[in-house]
C-alpha positions, -999 to 999 in steps of 0.1 A, spaced: -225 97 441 -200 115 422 -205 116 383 -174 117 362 -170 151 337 -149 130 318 -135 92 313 -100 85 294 -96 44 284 -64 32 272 -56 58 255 -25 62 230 -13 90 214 17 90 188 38 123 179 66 121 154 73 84 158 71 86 197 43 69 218 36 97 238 6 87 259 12 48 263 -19 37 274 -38 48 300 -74 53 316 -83 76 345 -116 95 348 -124 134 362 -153 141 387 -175 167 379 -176 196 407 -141 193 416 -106 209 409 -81 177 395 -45 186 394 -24 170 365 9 174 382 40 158 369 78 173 356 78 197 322 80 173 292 61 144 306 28 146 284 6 170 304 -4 192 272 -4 161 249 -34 147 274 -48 180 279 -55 186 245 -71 149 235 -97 156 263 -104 186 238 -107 167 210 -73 188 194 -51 158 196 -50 129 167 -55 99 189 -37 62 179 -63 46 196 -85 40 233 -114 65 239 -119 98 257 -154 111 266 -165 143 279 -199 145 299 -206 115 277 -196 128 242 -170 118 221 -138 150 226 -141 174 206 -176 167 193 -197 193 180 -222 191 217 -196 201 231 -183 230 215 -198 253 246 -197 230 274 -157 230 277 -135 256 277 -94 252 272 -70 275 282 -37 270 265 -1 279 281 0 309 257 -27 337 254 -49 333 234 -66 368 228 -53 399 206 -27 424 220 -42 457 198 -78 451 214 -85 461 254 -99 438 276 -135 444 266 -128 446 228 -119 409 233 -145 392 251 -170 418 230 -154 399 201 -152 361 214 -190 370 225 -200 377 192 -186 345 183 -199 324 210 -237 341 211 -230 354 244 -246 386 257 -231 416 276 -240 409 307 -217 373 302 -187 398 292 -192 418 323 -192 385 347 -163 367 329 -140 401 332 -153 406 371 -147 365 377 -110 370 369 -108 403 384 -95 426 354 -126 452 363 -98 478 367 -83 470 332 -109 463 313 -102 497 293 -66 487 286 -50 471 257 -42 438 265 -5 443 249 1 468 278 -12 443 303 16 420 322 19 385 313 -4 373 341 -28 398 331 -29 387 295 -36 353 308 -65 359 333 -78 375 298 -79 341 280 -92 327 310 -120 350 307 -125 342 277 -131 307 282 -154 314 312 -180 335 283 -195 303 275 -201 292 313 -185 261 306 -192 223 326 -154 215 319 -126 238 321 -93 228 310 -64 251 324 -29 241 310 0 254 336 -27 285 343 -6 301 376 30 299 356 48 335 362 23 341 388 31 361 418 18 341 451 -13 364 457 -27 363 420 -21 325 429 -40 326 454 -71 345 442 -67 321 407 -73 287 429 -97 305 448 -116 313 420 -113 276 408 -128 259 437 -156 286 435 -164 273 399 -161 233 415 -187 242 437 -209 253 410 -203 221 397 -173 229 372 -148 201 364 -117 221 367 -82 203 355 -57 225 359 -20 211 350 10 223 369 47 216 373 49 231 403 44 201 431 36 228 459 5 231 441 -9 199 451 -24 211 481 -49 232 465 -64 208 443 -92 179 459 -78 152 437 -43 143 416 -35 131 388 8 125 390 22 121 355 57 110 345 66 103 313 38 96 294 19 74 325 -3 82 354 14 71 386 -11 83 409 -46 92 415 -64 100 440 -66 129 470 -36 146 480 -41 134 517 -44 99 509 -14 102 486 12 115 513 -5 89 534 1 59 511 40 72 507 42 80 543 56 117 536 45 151 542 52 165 511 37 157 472 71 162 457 86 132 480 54 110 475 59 116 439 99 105 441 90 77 464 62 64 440 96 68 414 114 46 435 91 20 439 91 17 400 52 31 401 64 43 372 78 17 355 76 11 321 83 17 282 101 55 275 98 62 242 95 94 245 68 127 256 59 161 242 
């Protein structure tokens, strides 16, 4: 039996006038990689950070390994990694996570395995504001990894990425699902589909999909996620109120 790392019900979320989340309820396995595909704009971040507990919810629930988001039990049980680093460009690579250690009450030996888990070993001397910009971001991912987390939140983590850094990223996700991780990791990038063991489609503000890649091409009779995403489109799948996403 699969246990859920986290369970979203009706949720709403309001920005600047705009229903930007209009309603909706999904849940997250633990031990698995969930891909929260779906076009730049359509809400990704906004959801992201309400399963953090960062986002000022209008009103429906979201629960993470059965606490309220953002609850204080929680504080080092999920990590979040934004779309921009989050670390500081005059410290190296170890001078950070020394830092965020200190912070966190994690020992050495944790700062060691987060920088040899996103495979900076060879930098860890360098100042991150040398390093290049997927480089920087494997930094904050490391970060985030100090705390051992059961929920990791990755927000567009392979953008700017050459393909074999993409590679060794997913790779490394999946070896943290097995541990029994819940890794969501949002992309725009439909080719990415593939890697994940369960979707999440999102278009404007609404969950069209979810469910395993195969038995989404399957239900669209395509090959690809991209045309199962325009045929689900088509079909008005996504049909309803556009108010407006961030």
């Amino acid at each position: 039996m699969v246990n859920n790392a986290v369970e979203v019900r009706d949720l709403v979320v309001e920005r600047g006038g705009k229903r930007v989340l209009p309603g909706i309820s999904f849940a997250i396995p633990e031990g698995q990689v969930t891909g929260l595909l779906g076009p730049s704009g359509c809400g990704k971040t906004t959801l992201m950070r309400a399963i953090v507990g960062v986002q000022k919810l209008r009103s429906g629930t979201v629960e993470v390994l059965g606490e309220p988001a953002g609850s204080r039990p929680l504080r080092d049980r999920v990590g979040y990694v934004t779309q921009e680093a989050s670390v500081y460009d005059d410290l190296s690579v170890t001078e950070n996570l020394r830092f965020f250690a200190r912070v966190l009450g994690v020992s050495d030996d944790g700062v060691q395995r987060s920088i040899d888990a996103v495979d900076l070993g060879a930098n860890a001397a360098q100042v991150v504001g040398n390093l290049s910009g997927g480089q920087r971001s494997r930094v904050s991912l490391a970060v985030a990894l100090l705390d051992q987390p059961e929920v990791l939140v990755l927000d567009e983590p392979t953008v700017g990425l050459d393909p074999v850094l993409r590679r060794d990223l997913w790779a490394m996700f999946h070896r943290l699902a097995d541990s029994g991780v819940a890794v969501l990791v949002s992309s725009h990038v439909m080719d990415e589909a593939q890697r994940c063991d369960r979707l999440l489609l999102m278009r404007e503000g609404r969950i069209i999909a979810d469910d395993t890649p195969r038995r989404i091409l399957d239900a669209a009779g395509v090959a690809e996620i991209e045309d199962a995403f325009l045929a689900l489109v088509e079909s008005g799948a996504a049909d309803g109120p556009k108010e407006g996403v961030a």
